[in-house]
C-alpha positions as CSV (number, residue, x, y, z in Angstrom):
1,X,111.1,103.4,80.7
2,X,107.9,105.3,82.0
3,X,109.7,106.3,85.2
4,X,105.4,106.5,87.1
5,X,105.3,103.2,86.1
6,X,108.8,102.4,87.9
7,X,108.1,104.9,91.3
8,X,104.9,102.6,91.8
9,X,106.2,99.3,90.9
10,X,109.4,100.0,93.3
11,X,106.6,100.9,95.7
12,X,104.9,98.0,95.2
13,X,108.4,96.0,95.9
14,X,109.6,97.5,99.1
15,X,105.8,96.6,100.7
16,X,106.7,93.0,101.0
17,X,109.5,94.3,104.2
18,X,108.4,92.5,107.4
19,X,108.9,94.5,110.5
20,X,110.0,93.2,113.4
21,X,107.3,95.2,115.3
22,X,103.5,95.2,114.9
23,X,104.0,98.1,112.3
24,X,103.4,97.8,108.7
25,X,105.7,99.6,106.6
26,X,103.6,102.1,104.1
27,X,104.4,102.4,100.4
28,X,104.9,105.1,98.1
29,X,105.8,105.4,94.4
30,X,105.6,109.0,94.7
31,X,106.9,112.3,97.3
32,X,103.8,112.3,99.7
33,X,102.9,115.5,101.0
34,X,102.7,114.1,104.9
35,X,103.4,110.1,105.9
36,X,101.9,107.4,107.9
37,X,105.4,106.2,109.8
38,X,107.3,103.8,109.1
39,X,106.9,105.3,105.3
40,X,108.7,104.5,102.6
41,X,108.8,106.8,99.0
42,X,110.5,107.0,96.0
43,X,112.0,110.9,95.2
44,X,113.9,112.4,93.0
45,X,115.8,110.8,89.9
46,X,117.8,111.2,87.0
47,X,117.9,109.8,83.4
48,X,120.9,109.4,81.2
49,X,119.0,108.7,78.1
50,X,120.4,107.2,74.8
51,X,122.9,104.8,76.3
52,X,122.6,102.9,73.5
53,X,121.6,103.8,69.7
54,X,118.0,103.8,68.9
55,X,116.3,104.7,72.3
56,X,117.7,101.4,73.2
57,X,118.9,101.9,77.0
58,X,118.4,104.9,79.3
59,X,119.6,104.4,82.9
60,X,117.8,106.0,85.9
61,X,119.1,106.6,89.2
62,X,116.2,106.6,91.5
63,X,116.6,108.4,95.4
64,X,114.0,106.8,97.7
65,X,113.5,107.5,101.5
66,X,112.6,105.5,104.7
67,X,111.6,107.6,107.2
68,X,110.7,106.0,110.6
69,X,109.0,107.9,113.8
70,X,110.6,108.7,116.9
71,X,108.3,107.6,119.5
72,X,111.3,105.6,121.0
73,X,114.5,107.2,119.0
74,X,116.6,103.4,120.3
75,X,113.3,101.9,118.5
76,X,113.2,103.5,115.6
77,X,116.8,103.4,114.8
78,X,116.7,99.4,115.2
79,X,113.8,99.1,113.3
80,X,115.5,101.7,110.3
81,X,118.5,99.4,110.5
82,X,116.5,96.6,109.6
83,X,115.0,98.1,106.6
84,X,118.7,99.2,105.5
85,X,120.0,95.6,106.0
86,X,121.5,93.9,103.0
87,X,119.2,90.6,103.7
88,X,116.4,89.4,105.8
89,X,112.7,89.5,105.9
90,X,112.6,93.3,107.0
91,X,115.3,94.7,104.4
92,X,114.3,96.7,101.8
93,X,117.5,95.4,99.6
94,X,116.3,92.2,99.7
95,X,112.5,92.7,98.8
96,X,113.3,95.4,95.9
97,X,115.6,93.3,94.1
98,X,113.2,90.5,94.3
99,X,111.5,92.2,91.9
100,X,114.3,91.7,89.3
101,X,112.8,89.0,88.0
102,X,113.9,85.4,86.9
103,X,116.9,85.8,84.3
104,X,115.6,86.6,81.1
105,X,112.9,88.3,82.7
106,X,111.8,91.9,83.1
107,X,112.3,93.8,86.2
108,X,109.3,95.4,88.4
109,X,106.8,93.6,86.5
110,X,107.8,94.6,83.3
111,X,108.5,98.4,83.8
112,X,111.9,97.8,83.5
113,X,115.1,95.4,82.1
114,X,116.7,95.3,85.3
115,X,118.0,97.2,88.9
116,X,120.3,97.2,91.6
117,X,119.8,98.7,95.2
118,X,123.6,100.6,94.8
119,X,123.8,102.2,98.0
120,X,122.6,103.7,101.2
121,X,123.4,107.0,102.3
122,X,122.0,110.2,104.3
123,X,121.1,108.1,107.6
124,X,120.2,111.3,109.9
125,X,117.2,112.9,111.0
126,X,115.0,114.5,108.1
127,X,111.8,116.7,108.3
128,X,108.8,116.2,106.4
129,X,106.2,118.8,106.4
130,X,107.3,120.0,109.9
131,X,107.4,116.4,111.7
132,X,110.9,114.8,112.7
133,X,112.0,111.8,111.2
134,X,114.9,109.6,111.8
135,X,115.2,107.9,108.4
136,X,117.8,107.9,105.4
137,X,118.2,107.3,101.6
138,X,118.5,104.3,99.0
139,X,119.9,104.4,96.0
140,X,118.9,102.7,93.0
141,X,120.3,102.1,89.2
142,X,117.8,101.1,87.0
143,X,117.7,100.3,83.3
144,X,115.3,100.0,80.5
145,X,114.8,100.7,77.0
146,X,114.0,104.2,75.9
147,X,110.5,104.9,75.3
């Protein structure tokens, strides 16, 4: 797995969330140094690599973040819990794993065998580049052969 190539294609997932409100949710498949709110990015990760002889299975778990603005903190906590809902048009569950695939297929077009939205955690206030945020983590297990 090329884990660029996985950041953006999450990205690329999460972007089909519909908000409730006029606001469109912006994608990352990177850390961005500032964010247009409601933002959504992948961080941090970890490999296990060689989970199976050959090169033939590494497993990533992948930490992204939603961070939402506080111009109304009742707002922005109804919109975050939305976007942290297991279903529905606005959850970002729902629109990652769409990206799964059909069975048989790749995941995130290819950049991957398969994922799983494992967990949400960290819902609290964060700050990002001196702005406050209410917002919180997902956590995702991916896998795909080792390149």
């Amino acid at each position: 797995m090329q884990m660029s190539a996985v950041r953006a294609a999450v990205a690329e997932a999460a972007s089909a969330v519909v908000l409730p409100v006029a606001a469109q949710l912006t994608c990352t498949g990177y850390t961005p140094d500032s964010v247009t709110e409601p933002h959504f990015f992948t961080g941090e990760y970890s490999v296990e690599f060689d989970r199976a002889m050959g090169r033939g299975l590494d497993v990533a778990e992948l930490t992204c973040r939603v961070l939402v603005g506080l111009a109304d903190d009742e707002t922005a906590q109804r919109i975050l819990d939305g976007l942290l809902s297991g279903a529905g048009p606005a959850s970002l569950k729902a629109a990652i794993e769409a990206a799964r695939g059909a069975p048989g297929q790749a995941a995130l077009g290819g950049a991957a065998d398969d994922l799983q939205v494992m967990r949400v955690q960290g819902y609290r206030w964060y700050e990002h580049q001196g702005a406050q945020y209410i917002g919180a983590e997902l956590i995702l297990r991916i896998i795909g052969k080792g390149d």
